[in-house]
C-alpha positions in Angstrom: -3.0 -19.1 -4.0 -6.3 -19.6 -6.0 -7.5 -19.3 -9.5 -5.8 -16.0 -10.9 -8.1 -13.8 -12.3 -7.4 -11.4 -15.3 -8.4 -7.4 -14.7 -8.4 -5.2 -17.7 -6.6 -1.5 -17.2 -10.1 0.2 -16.0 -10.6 -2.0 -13.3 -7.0 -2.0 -12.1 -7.6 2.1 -12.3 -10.9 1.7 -10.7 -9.6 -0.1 -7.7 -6.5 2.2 -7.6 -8.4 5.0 -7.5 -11.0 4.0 -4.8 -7.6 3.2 -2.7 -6.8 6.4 -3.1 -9.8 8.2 -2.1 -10.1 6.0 0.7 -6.5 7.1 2.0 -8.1 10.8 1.8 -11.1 10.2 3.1 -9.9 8.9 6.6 -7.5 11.5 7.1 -4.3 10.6 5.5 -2.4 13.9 5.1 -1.0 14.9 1.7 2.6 14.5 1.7 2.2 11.9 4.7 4.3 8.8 4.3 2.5 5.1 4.3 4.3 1.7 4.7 2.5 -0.9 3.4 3.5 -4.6 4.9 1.5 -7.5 2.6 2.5 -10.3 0.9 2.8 -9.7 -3.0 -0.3 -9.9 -4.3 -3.0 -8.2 -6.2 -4.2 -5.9 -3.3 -0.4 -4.9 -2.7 0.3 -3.6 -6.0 -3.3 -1.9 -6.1 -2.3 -0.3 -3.0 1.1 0.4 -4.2 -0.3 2.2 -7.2 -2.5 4.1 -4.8 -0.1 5.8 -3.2 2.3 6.9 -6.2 -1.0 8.1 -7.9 -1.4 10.6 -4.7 2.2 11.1 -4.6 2.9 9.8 -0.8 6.4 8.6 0.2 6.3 4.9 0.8 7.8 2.3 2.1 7.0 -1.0 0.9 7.6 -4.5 2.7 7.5 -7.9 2.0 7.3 -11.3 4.6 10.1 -12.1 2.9 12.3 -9.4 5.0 13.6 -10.5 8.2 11.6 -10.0 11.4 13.9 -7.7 12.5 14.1 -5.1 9.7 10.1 -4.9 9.7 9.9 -3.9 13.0 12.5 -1.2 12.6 10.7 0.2 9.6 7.9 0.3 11.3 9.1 1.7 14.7 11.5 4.9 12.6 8.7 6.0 10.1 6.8 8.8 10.3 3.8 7.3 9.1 0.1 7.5 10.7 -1.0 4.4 9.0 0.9 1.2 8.5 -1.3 -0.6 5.7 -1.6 -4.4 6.4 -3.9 -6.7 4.1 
């Protein structure tokens, strides 16, 4: 997993918000859903924060969940972009 390495809250904000923007920038509608498949990790959660701060509906998975139920979450949502790390 690697050497873990501490973030103080203006960074974490920082990287949230630069998430965020990005999401806007290419296109991603307000109100537009995201389902975000990644492992739990840093980027995940910075993601994850990304998306409550701009207030999109999510859906958030784990490689934990059966094969199965990933690709049904994929194949019945709505959203444009299906965030992968």
């Amino acid at each position: 997993m690697g050497s873990y390495h501490w973030r103080t809250f203006n960074e974490i904000d920082r990287r949230v918000n630069m998430v965020a923007s990005g999401l806007k920038h290419i296109g991603h509608p307000d109100q537009g859903s995201v389902v975000l498949f990644a492992e739990t990790r840093e980027e995940w959660m910075t993601t994850a924060l990304a998306c409550f701060k701009r207030a999109y509906p999510s859906k958030f998975m784990t490689s934990f969940k059966y094969l199965n139920a990933v690709l049904y979450h994929f194949k019945t949502s709505p959203s444009k972009y299906k965030l992968d790390r």
